[in-house]
C-alpha positions as CSV (number, residue, x, y, z in Angstrom):
1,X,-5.6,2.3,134.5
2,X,-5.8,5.8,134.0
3,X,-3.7,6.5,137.0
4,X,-0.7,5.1,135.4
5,X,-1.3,7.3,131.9
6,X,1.0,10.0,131.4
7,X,-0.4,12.3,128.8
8,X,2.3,15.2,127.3
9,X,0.5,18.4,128.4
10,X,-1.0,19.1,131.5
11,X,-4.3,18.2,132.2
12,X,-7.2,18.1,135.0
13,X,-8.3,14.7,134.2
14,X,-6.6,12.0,132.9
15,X,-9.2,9.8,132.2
16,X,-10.8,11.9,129.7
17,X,-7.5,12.7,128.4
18,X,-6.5,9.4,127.6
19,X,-10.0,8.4,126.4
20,X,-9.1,11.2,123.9
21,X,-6.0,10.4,123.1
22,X,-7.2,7.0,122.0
23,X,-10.3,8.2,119.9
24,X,-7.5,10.5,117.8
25,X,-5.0,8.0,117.7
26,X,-7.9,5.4,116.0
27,X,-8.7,8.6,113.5
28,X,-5.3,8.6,112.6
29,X,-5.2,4.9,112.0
30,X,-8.2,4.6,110.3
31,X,-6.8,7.5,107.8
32,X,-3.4,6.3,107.4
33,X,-4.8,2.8,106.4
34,X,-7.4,4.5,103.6
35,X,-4.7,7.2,102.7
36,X,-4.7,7.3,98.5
37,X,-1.4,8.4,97.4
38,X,-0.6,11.5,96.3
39,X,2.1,10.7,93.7
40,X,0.6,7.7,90.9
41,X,3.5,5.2,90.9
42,X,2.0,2.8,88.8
43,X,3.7,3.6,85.8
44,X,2.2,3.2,82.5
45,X,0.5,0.8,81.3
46,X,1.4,-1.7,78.3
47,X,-0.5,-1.1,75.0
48,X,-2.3,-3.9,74.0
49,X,-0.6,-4.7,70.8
50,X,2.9,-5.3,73.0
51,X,1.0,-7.6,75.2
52,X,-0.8,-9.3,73.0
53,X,1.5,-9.3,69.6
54,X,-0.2,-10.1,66.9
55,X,2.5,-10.7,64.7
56,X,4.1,-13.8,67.1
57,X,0.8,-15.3,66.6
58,X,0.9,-15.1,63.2
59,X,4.8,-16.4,62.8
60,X,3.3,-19.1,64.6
61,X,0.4,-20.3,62.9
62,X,1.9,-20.1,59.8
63,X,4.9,-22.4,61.3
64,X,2.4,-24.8,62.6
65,X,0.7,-24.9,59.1
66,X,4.0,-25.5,57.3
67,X,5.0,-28.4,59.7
68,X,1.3,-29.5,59.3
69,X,1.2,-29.5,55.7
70,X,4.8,-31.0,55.7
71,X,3.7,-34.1,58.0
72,X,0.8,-34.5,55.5
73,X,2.6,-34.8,52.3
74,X,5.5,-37.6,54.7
75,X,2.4,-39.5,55.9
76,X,0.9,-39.8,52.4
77,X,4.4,-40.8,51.0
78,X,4.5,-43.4,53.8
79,X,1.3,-44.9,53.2
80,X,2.0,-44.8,49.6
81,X,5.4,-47.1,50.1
82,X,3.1,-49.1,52.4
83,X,0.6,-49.8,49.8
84,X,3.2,-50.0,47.1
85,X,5.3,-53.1,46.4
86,X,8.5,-51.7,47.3
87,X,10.3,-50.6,44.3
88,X,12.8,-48.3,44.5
89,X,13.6,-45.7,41.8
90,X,17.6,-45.8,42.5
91,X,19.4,-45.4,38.8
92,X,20.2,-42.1,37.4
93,X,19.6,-42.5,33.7
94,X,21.2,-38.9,32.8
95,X,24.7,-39.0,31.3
96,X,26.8,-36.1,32.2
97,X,27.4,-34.1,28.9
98,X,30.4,-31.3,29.3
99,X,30.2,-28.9,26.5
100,X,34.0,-28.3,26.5
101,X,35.0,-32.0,27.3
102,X,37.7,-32.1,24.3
103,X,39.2,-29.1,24.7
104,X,40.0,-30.2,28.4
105,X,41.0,-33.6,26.8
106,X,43.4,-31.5,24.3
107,X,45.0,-29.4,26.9
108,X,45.6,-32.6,28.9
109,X,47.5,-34.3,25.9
110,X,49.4,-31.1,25.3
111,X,50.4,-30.9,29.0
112,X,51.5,-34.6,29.4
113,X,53.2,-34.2,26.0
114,X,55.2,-31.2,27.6
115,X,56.0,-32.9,30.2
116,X,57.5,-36.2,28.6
117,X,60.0,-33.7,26.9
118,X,60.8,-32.0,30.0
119,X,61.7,-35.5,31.4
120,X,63.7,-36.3,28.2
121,X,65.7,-33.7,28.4
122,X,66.7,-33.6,31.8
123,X,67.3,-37.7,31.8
124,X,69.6,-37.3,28.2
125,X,71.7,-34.4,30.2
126,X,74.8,-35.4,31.6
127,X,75.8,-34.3,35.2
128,X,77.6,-31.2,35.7
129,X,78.4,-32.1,39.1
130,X,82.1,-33.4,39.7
131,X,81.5,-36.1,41.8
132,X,85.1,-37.6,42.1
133,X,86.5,-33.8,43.1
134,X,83.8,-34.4,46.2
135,X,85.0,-37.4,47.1
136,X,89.1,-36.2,46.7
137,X,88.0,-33.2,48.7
138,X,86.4,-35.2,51.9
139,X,89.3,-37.2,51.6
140,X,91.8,-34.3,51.9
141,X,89.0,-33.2,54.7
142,X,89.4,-36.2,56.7
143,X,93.1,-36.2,56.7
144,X,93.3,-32.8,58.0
145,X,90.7,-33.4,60.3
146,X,92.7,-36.5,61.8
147,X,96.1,-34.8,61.8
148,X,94.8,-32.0,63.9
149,X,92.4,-33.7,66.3
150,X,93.9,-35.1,69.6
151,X,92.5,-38.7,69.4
152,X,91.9,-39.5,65.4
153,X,89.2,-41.6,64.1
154,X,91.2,-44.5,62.6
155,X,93.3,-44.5,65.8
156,X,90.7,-46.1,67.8
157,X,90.3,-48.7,65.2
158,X,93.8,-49.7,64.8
159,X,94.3,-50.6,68.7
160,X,91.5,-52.9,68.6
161,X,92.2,-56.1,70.0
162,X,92.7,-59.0,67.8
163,X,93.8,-61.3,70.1
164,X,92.7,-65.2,69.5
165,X,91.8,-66.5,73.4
166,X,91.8,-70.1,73.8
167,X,89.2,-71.7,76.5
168,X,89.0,-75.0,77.6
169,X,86.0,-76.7,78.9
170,X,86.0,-79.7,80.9
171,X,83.6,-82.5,80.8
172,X,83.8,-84.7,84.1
173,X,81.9,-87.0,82.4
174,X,83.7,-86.9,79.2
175,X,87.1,-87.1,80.5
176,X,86.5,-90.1,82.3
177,X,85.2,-92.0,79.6
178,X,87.2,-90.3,77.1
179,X,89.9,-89.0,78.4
180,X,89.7,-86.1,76.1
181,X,89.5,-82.0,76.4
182,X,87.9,-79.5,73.8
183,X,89.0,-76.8,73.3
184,X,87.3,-73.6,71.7
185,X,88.7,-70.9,70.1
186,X,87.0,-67.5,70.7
187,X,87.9,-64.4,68.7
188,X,87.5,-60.9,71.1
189,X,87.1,-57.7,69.7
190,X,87.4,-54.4,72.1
């Protein structure tokens, strides 16, 4: 085994040379593994009164006391409507009492009192508008409207059909027995 161990330096025997070789080696080992370091990395550590935060516990005891007390005072009004025969306490006795009710009340009259002469004035007014001057002016419109326009509006209405188309029907049955036609008279429009 020794035979085929190459040590770096020259040597006379390499037996001994690799026996220490190994022995140094293990030292270094053993010292690399126990090595403290020289730098403290740890960083600092936490004071207790962020780790342990005094006032959370606080917040939260008093919480749990207020939901405690509140489920106290709900369970004793629960057993009380258990024991009790049910009645409930449902009308409001208290009349609502404004302190400037008639003043409102006056202003209200006043207001609708405005109003109903507002209305009768503008009802008793006679129209300023000129309605029939409207009326001869869309007329005078329309005529110059249909003079100038290509195909005018009563045009179309005047060259409607009014044609009276007779039909006859035929009844085998009734023509044999009979002997007689009907006829209908149908009234087209285009």
């Amino acid at each position: 085994m020794h035979r085929s161990y190459q040590p770096l330096k020259p040597v006379t025997n390499r037996y001994l040379q690799q026996r220490w070789d190994q022995n140094k080696y293990s030292d270094h080992r053993r010292k690399v593994t126990s090595a403290l370091p020289v730098v403290d990395t740890r960083g600092m550590r936490t004071p207790a009164h962020v780790q342990l935060k005094l006032k959370k516990l606080q917040l939260q005891n008093e919480w749990r006391s207020t939901i405690d007390r509140d489920n106290h005072l709900l369970a004793s009004k629960l057993a009380n409507i258990m024991t009790s025969k049910g009645l409930v306490d449902h009308r409001n006795q208290y009349n609502l009492k404004s302190l400037n009710a008639d003043k409102r009340r006056e202003e209200l009259l006043l207001v609708s009192r405005q109003n109903q002469a507002i209305y009768q004035r503008i009802t008793s007014r006679q129209s300023e508008y000129r309605h029939q001057l409207w009326l001869d002016d869309w007329e005078r419109a329309e005529c110059r409207r249909d003079n100038i326009s290509r195909y005018p509006q009563g045009l179309a209405d005047k060259q409607r059909s009014t044609r009276k188309v007779k039909f006859e029907i035929n009844d085998s049955s009734d023509a044999s027995t009979n002997g007689t036609r009907e006829h209908v008279q149908v009234v087209r429009l285009f």
